[in-house]
C-alpha positions as CSV (number, residue, x, y, z in Angstrom):
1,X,0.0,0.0,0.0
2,X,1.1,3.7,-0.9
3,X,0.4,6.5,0.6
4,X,1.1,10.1,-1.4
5,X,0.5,13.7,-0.8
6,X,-1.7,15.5,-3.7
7,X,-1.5,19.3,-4.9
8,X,-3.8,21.6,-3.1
9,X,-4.3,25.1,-4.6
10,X,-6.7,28.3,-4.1
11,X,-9.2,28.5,-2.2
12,X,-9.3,24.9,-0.8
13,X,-5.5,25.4,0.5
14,X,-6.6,28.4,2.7
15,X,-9.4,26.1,4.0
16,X,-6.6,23.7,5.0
17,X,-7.7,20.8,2.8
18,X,-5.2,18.0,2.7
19,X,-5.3,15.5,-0.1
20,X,-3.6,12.2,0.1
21,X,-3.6,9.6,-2.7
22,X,-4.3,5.7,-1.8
23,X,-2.7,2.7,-4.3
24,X,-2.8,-0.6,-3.0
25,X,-2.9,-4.2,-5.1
26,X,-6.2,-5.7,-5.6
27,X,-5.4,-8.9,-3.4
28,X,-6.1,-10.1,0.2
29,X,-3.4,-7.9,2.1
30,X,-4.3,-5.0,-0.2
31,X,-7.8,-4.6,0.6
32,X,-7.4,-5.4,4.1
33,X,-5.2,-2.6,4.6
34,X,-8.0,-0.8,2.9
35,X,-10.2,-2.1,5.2
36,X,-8.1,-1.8,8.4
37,X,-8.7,1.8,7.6
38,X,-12.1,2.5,6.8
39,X,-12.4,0.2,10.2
40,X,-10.3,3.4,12.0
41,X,-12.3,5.8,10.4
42,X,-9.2,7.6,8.1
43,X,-11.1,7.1,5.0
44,X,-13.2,9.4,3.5
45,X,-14.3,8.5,0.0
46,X,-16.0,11.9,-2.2
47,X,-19.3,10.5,-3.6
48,X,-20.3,12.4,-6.6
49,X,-23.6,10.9,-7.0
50,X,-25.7,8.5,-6.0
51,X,-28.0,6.4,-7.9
52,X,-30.8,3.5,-7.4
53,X,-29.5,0.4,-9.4
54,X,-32.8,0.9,-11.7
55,X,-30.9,4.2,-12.9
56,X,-27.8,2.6,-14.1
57,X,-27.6,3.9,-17.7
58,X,-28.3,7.1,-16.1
59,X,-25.1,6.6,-13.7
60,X,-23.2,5.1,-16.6
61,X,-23.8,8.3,-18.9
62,X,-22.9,10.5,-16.1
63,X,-19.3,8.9,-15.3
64,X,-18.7,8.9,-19.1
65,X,-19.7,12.3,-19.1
66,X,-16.2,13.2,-17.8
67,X,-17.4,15.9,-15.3
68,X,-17.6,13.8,-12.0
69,X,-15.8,14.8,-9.0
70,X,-15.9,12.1,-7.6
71,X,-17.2,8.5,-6.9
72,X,-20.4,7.4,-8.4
73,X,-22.4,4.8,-6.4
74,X,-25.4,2.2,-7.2
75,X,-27.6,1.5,-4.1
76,X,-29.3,-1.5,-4.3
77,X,-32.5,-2.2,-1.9
């Protein structure tokens, strides 16, 4: 797992917003690291929009739509 510092500029920098970057491998110890931390509370995904699973083309055309900010998420009930 690596951790890294990302660019912070404007506005958001006089806010004191801190980005940090997480790449891990998509295997056992990987995701458990990932999951250590959402366990501890340190992770704090930005969820652009959030869609039933009935609206997938619709949260499909959206993330191709290259304007997101963010995660895009399907709730299924």
């Amino acid at each position: 797992m690596a951790l890294f510092r990302l660019p912070v500029r404007g506005s958001h920098l006089a806010r004191g917003v801190h980005l940090r970057g997480l790449v891990v491998e998509a295997d056992h110890a990987g995701l458990s690291a990932v999951a250590g931390l959402a366990d501890q509370g340190l992770l704090r995904p930005h969820i652009d929009a959030t869609f039933p699973l009935a609206e997938a083309a619709a949260a499909h055309a959206r993330g191709e739509s290259g304007r997101t900010t963010g995660n895009i998420v399907l709730t299924v009930r």
